[in-house]
C-alpha positions in Angstrom: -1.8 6.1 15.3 -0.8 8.2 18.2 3.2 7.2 17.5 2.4 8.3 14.0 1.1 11.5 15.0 3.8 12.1 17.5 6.3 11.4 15.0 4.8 13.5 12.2 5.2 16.3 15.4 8.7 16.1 16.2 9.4 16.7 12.1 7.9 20.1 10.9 9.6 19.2 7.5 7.4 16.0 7.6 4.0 17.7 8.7 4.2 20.6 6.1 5.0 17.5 3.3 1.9 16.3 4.6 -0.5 19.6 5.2 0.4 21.2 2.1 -1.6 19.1 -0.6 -4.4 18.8 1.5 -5.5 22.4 1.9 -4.1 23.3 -2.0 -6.5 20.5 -2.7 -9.5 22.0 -0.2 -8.5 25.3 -1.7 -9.2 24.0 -5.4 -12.5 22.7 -4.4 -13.9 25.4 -2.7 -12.9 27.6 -4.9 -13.7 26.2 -8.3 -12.8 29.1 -10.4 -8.8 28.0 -9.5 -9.8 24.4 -10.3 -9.4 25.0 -13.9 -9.5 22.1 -16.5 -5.7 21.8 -17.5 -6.7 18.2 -19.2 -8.4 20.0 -22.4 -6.2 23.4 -21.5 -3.5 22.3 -23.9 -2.0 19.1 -25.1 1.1 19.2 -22.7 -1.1 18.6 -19.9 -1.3 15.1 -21.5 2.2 14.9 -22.0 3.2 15.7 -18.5 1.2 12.9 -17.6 2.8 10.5 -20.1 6.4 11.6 -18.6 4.6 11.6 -14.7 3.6 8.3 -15.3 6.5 6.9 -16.6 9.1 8.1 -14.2 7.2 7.2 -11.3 6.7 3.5 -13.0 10.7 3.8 -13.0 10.9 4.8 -9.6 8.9 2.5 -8.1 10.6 -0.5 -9.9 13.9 0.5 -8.2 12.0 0.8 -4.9 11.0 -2.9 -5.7 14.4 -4.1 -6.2 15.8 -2.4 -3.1 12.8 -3.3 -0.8 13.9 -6.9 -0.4 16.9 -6.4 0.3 16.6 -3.8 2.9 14.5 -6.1 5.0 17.5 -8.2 6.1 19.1 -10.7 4.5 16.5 -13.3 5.0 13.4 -13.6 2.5 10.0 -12.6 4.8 6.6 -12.6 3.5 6.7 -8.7 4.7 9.6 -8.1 2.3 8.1 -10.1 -0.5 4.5 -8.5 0.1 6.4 -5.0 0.3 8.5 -5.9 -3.0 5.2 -7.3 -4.7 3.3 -3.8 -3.6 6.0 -1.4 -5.7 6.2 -3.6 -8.9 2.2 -3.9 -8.8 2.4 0.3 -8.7 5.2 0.7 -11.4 3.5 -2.3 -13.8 0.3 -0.1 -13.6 1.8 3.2 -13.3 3.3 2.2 -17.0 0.6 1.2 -18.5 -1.3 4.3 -17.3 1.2 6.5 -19.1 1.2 4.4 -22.2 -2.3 4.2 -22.3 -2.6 8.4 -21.8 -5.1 9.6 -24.4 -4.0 11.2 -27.2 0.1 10.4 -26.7 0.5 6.6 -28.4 -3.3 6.3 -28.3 -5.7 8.5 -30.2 -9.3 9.6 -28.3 -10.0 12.2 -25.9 -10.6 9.4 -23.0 -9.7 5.6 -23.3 -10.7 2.9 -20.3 -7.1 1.9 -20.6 -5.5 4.3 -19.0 -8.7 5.0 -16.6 -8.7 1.5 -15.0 -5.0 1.4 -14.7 -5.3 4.5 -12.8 -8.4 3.4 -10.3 -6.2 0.0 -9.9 -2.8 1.1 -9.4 -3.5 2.8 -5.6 -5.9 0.0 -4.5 -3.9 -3.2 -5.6 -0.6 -1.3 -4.0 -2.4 -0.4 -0.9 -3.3 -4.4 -0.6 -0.1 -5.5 -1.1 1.5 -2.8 1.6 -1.4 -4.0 4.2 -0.4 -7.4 3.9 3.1 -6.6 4.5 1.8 -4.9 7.9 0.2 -8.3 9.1 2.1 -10.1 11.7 1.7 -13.8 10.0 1.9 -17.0 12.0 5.2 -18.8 11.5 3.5 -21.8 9.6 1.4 -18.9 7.5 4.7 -17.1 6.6 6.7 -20.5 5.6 4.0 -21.3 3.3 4.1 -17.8 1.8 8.3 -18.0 1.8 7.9 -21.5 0.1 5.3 -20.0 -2.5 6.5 -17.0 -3.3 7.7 -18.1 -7.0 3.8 -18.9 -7.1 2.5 -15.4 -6.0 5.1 -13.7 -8.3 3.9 -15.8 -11.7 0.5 -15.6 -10.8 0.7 -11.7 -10.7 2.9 -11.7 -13.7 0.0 -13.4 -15.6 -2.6 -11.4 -14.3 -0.7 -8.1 -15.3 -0.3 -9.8 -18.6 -4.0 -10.8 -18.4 -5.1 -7.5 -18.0 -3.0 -5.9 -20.8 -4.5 -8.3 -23.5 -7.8 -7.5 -22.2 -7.0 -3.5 -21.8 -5.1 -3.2 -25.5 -7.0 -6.0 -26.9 -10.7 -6.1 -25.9 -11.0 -2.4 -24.1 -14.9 -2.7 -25.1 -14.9 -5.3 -21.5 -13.3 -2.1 -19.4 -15.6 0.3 -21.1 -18.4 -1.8 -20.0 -17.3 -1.1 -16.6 -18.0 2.3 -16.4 -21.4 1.5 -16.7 -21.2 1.0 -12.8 -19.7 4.5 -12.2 -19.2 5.7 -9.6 -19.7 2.5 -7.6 -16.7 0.8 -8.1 -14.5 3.8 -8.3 -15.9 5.1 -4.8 -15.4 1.6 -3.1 -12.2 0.9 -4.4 -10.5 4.5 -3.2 -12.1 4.2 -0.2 -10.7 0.3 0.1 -7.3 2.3 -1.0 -7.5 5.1 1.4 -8.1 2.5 4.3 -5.7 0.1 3.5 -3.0 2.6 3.1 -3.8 4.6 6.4 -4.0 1.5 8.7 -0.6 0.5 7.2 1.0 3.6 8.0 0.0 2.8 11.4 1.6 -0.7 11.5 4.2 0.8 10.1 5.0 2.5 13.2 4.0 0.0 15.6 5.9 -2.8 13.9 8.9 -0.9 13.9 9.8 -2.3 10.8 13.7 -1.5 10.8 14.5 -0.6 14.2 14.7 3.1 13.3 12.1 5.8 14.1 13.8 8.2 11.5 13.4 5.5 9.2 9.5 4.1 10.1 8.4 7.3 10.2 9.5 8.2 6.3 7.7 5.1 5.2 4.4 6.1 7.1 4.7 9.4 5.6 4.9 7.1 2.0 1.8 5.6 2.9 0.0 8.8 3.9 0.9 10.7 0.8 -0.2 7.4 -1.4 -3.8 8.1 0.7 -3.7 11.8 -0.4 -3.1 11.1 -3.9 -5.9 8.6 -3.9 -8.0 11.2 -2.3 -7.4 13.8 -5.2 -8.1 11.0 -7.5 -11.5 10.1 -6.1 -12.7 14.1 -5.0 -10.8 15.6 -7.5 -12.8 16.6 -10.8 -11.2 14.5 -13.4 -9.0 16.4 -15.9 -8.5 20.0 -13.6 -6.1 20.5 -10.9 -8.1 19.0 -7.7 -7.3 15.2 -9.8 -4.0 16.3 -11.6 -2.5 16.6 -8.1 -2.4 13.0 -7.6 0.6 13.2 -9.7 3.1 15.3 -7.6 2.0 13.2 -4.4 2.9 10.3 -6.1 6.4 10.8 -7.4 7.0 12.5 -3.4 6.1 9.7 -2.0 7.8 7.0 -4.2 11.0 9.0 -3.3 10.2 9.6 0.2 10.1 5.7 0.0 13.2 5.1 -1.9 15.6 7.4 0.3 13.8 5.3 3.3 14.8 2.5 1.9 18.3 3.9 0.9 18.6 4.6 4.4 18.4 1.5 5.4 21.2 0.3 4.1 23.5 3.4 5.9 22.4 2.1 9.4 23.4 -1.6 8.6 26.6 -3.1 8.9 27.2 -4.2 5.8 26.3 -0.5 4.2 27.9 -1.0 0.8 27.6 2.5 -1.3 27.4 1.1 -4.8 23.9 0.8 -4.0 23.5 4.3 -3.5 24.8 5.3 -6.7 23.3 2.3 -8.6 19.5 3.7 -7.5 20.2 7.6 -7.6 22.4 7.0 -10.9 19.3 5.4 -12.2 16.9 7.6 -11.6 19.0 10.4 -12.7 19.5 9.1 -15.9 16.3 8.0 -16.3 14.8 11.8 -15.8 17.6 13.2 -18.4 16.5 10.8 -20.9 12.8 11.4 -20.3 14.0 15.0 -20.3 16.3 14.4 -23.8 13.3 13.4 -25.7 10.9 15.8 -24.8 14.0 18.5 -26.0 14.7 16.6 -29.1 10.9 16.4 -30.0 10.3 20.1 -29.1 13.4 20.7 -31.7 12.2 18.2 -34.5 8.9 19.9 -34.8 10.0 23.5 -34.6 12.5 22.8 -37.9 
């Protein structure tokens, strides 16, 4: 951790990234007159977290398709656990802003869009760990050789969990009968995961860059605050509603890491630079488009 530290140092920009959400969300709980309820405040609230969710589900999924490949050449089970950690975010992150109450779905709260939130963080942060783990060679051969495997078998428990979120939400909402015991051991699962693999981050030296290490153990550690705001943070004011700038930093803190990697390789080719920016460019303007083309249907 002390590398970590020492990086986080030696980059102001990087320790103010870091510092700032932490005391606005301090701030916010100590002083709960600020910590207003912006949820029932007005419907946009809602819809900023339809949009939130959605372009961070978009931006993750381009992280996903970039992480492999920035890992070398060769397939590892710390790219494919890396990979598997940023689809598991945007699948979830998707259905979280599908699922956000009172956009597609009517009801002040639905368990939906609450359990895809509470897993999102906590199955990401697993994947991440596991990417940090220095697997035996006959360990990471199997996982190499498998790897079709792991990918189907998350594919059907995503699709799993859809049917049983859209189709049969009465199982989530029996869940919340065990509030807040699950919610409290899975952040706190989250929160550890995510800060020990910010550490191996560091102490792997993942790409043989510090510049580059130390952006993606800043990822981690912004992931850990949002996952803090989520679990301190009153649901529906600020304190929790801050999860969602963290988020979309980190995811593009993480992206331009990755993106980075390709500028100190060799074989740097810069179609992949505007293939991933040009993505998520277009991707805001249309999120952007259809907000502007609703606001202008309903005002005629």
């Amino acid at each position: 951790m002390s590398e970590l530290i020492a990086h986080i140092k030696r980059r102001p920009i990087t320790a103010v990234l870091l510092t700032i959400p932490l005391l606005l969300f301090a701030l916010l709980r100590l002083v709960p007159t600020l910590d207003i309820h912006a949820w029932s405040l007005s419907w946009y609230t809602r819809l900023i977290q339809y949009y939130f969710g959605a372009f961070a589900s978009f931006i993750a999924l381009i992280a996903a398709l970039f992480a492999n490949s920035a890992l070398g050449e060769k397939t590892t089970a710390r790219s494919i656990f890396l990979t598997n950690g940023f689809i598991a975010l945007s699948a979830l992150f998707l259905i979280s802003s599908l699922s956000t109450p009172n956009i597609l779905i009517q009801g002040a709260t639905n368990s939906i869009f609450i359990w895809s939130i509470r897993l999102s963080l906590p199955i990401g942060g697993l994947f991440f760990a596991a990417s940090t783990i220095n697997w035996s060679k006959q360990a990471e051969a199997i996982i190499v050789k498998h790897r079709r495997l792991l990918w189907i078998v998350g594919f059907f428990l995503l699709i799993g969990f859809g049917t049983v979120a859209f189709g049969y939400p009465d199982l989530l909402e029996k869940l919340q009968s065990f509030d807040p015991i699950i919610p409290n051991f899975l952040a706190a699962t989250s929160i550890s995961l995510l800060l020990w693999t910010a550490w191996r981050t560091r102490v792997l030296n993942w790409y043989g860059n510090k510049t580059i290490n130390g952006r993606l153990g800043s990822v981690f550690l912004l992931l850990a605050e949002a996952q803090l705001s989520l679990a301190l943070g009153l649901a529906g004011q600020l304190s929790w509603l801050l999860y969602h700038p963290l988020v979309i930093t980190a995811l593009i803190v993480a992206l331009s890491a990755i993106l980075n990697s390709f500028q100190t390789s060799r074989d740097v080719q810069l179609s992949r630079y505007f293939a991933a920016l040009g993505s998520i460019l277009i991707a805001g303007l249309s999120l952007a488009s259809v907000e502007l083309s609703m606001g202008l249907l309903n005002s005629g």
